[in-house]
N, C-alpha and C positions, 0 to 999 in steps of 0.2 A: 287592686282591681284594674283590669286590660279596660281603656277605650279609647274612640275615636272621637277627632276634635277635628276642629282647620286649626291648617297653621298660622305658628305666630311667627312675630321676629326674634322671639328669645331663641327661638328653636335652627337657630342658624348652625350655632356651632355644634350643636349634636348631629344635624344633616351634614355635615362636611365630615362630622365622624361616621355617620353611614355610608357617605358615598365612596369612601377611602377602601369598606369595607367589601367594596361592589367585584372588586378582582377586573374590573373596564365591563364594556360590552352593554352595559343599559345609562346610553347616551343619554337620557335626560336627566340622570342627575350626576352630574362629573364634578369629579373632586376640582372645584372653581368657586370659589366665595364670593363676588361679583354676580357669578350669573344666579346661582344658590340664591342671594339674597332678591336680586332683581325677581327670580318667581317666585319667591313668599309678597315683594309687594305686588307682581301680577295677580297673584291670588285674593289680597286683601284688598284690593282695587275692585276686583271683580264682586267681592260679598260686598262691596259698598255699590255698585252699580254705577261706575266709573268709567268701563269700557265697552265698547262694542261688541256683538259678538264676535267677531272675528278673534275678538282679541282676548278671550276671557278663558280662563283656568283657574279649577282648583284645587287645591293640594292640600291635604288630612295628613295628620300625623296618628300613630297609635301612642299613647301615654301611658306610663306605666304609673298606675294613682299612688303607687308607696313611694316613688321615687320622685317623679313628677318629669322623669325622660322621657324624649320622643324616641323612641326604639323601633317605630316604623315609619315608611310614606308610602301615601299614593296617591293621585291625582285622578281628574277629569279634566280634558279640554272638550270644549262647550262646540267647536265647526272647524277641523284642521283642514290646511289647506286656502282658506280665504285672504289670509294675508299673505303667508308665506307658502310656498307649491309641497305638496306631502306627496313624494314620491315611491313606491316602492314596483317589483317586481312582478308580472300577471307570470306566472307558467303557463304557457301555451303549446301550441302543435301551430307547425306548416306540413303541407303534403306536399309531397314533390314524387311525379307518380310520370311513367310511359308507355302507353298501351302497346308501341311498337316494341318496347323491349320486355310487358312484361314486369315493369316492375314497381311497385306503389310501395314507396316509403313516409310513414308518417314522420317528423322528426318535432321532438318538444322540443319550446324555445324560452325565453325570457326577453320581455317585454315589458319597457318602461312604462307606467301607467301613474294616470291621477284620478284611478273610478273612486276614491273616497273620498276625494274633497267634498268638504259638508258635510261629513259624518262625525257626530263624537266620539272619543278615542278615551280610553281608559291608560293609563298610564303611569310610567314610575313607581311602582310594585317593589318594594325592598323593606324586607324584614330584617331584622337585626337576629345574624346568625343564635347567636345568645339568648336569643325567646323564641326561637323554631322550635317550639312544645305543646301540647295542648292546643287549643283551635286558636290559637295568636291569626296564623295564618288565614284562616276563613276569614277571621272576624276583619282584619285588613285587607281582603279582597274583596269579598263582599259588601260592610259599610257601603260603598258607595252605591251598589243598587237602590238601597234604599233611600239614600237624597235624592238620586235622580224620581223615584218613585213617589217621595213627595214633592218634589218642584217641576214634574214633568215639561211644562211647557218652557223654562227655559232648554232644554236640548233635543237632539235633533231626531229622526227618525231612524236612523242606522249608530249603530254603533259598533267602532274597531277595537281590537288589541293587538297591538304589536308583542310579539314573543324573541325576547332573545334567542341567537342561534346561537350554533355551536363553535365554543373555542375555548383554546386549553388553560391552565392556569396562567399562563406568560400573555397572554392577550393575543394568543395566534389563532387565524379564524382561516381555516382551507377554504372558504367563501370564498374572501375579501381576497386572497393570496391568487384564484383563478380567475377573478374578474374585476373588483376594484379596483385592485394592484397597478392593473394592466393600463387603467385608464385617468386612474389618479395619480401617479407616481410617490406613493407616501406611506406609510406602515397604517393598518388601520386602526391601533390607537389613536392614531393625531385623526386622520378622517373622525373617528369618534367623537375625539374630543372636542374637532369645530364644529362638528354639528350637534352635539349637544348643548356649546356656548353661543349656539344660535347664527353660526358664521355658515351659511347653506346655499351661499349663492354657488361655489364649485359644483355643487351636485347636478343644476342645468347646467351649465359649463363645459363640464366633461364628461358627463353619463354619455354612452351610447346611444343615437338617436333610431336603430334600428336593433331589431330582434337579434339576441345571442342565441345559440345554439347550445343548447347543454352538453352534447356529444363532443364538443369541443374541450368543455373543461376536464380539470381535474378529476380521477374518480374519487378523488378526497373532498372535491367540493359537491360533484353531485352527490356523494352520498348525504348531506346534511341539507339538501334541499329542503324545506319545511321542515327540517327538525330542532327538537329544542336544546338549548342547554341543560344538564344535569338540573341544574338548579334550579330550573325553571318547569321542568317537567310536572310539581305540583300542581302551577298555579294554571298550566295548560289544561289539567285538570279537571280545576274547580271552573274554569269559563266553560269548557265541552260540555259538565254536569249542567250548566245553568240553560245550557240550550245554542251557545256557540259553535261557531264551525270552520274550519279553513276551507277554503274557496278557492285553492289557487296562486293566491297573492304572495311573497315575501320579502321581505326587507333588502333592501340593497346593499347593503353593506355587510350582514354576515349569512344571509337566505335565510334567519328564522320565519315561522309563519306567522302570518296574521291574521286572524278570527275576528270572525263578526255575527251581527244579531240583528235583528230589529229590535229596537228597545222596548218595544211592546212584548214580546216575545221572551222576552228573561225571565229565568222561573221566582226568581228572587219580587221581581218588579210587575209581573202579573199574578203574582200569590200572596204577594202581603197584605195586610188587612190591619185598622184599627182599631186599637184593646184600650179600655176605659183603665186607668190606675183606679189597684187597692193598694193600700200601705199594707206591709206583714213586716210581723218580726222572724218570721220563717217560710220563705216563698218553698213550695212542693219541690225537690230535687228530684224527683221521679218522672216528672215532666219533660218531655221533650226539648232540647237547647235550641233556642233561637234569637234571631237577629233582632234587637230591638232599639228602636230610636225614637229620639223626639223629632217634632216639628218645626224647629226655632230655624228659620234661614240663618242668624248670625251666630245664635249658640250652639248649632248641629251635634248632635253625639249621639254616638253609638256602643252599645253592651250584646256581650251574651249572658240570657237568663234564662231560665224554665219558665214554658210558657205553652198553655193550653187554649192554641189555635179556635178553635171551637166556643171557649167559654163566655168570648164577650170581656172579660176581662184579664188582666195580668196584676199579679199582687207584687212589688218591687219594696225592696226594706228602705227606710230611711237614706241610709248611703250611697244607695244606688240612683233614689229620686235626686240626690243631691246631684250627685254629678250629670244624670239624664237632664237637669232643669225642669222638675215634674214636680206636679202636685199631684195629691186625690183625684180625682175626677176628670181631669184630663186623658189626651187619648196618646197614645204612643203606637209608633206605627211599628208590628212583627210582622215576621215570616219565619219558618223552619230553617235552618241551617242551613240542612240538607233534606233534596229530593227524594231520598229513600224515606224521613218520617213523615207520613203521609197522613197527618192528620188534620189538615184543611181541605 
């Protein structure tokens, strides 16, 4: 059985075996053992109520119950931007217009921006190619709606995702190559790779202090302006379904987009509802597949089960209360999967 946990520190060397598997390009987890291990204890800093906001992240694993591997991550950070500056990209327009001659051009630009500091940021999204089957995927993007939906008041009122953009197997990104390039002088693996080992002071340093022009660049790199990775195109997906949106914004280093919500506003985090436990020896498979969690801040975990939204209750077999941390009678928080089963 698939579920979700926080991470631990056993789960170091299997995250260095994810990250390896990353092909580059999703900076926050870089094949670094140092900094890897440093956010597992950021994280468990943070379940202990250790840090500040500013400073607080946390990061789930998916486990595999036969095996006992973490064969996914993902995280939440709690207000980016407060300690360190979260930068990315506004698309914009300037007009540049002459009524003597007749002529009004509008022209898009890119523009350095920090409108999301103090927004929570969903983040680090990787699934272990080898279980991309069956709802693995949901079940790891997802999860986290529903901590946030039972701990609400620790996070914020907006919430971001940053999406990998577009670049080829070798780590070549026509982004970075039109505009990075130009101002960092360095491949943008390595940019990747200091900013994802937390080394971000270059990024005020040398960003551009005034608006690019997109007309300028590459047509290889405007073409991937808000666009995603191959690989990432799922999970752009599953956040659009939940009621996300791009706004304009992109990453600076290869133009994917970033999407956002009010956390209020996620279908996951406004439709989920608590189901009383029955023990069964045979919960109804006819039922509808949803997202089901307990309530434990320190033992959080997440399943998909069948589960009838409506009934007031959910029946879960022994081995499932087991790993949930459930008894009888206790309440577990669901939601539907997906927006299309519409039976709440």
């Amino acid at each position: 059985m698939m579920f979700i946990r926080p991470v631990e520190r056993d789960d170091l060397a299997q995250l260095m075996y994810l990250a390896g598997k990353t092909g580059g390009g999703l900076t926050s987890l870089p094949v670094d053992s140092d900094t890897l291990s440093a956010r597992i204890e950021r994280s468990l800093m943070t379940w202990q109520g250790k840090l500040p906001r500013a400073e607080q992240g946390y990061v789930f694993v998916l486990a595999d119950g036969d095996t006992g591997k973490a064969v996914g991550i993902c995280a939440i950070e709690v207000a980016v931007g407060l300690q360190d500056p979260w930068y990315n990209f506004r698309v914009g327009t300037q007009v540049h217009a002459s009524k003597e001659l007749n002529v009004y051009n509008m022209l898009p630009t890119l523009s350095l921006s920090n409108d999301h500091t103090g927004s929570s940021e969903l983040c680090t999204l990787f699934l272990d190619p080898d279980y991309r089957n069956g709802k693995n995927g949901y079940l790891l993007s997802k999860s986290r709606f529903l901590f946030i939906a039972a701990f609400r008041d620790r996070f914020m009122q907006k919430i971001v995702a940053e999406m990998r953009g577009v670049s080829d197997e070798n780590g070549h990104s026509p982004f970075w190559d039109s505009v990075g390039s130009r101002f960092f002088s360095m491949s943008f693996s390595d940019a990747d790779y200091l900013s994802g080992t937390g080394q971000k002071a270059f990024i005020a340093e040398l960003m551009p202090k005034h608006p690019l022009y997109i007309d300028y660049l590459s047509p290889e790199a405007r073409a991937v302006i808000g666009e995603v990775h191959p690989q990432t195109a799922p999970a752009r997906a599953v956040l659009e379904a939940e009621g996300f949106r791009f706004q304009n914004y992109v990453d600076i280093f290869d133009g994917g987009p970033t999407l956002e919500c009010d956390i209020d506003r996620v279908r996951a985090i406004r439709k989920s509802r608590e189901l009383v436990v029955e023990l069964s020896e045979q919960p109804d498979q006819t039922l509808p597949l949803c997202l089901v969690a307990n309530q434990h801040y320190q033992q959080f975990r997440v399943m998909l089960l069948p589960a009838n939204m409506q009934s007031g209750t959910i029946a879960v077999t022994a081995a499932q209360a087991e790993i949930l941390h459930c008894r009888a009678g206790e309440n577990l928080r669901v939601v539907t999967l997906c927006r299309e089963e519409k039976t709440a």
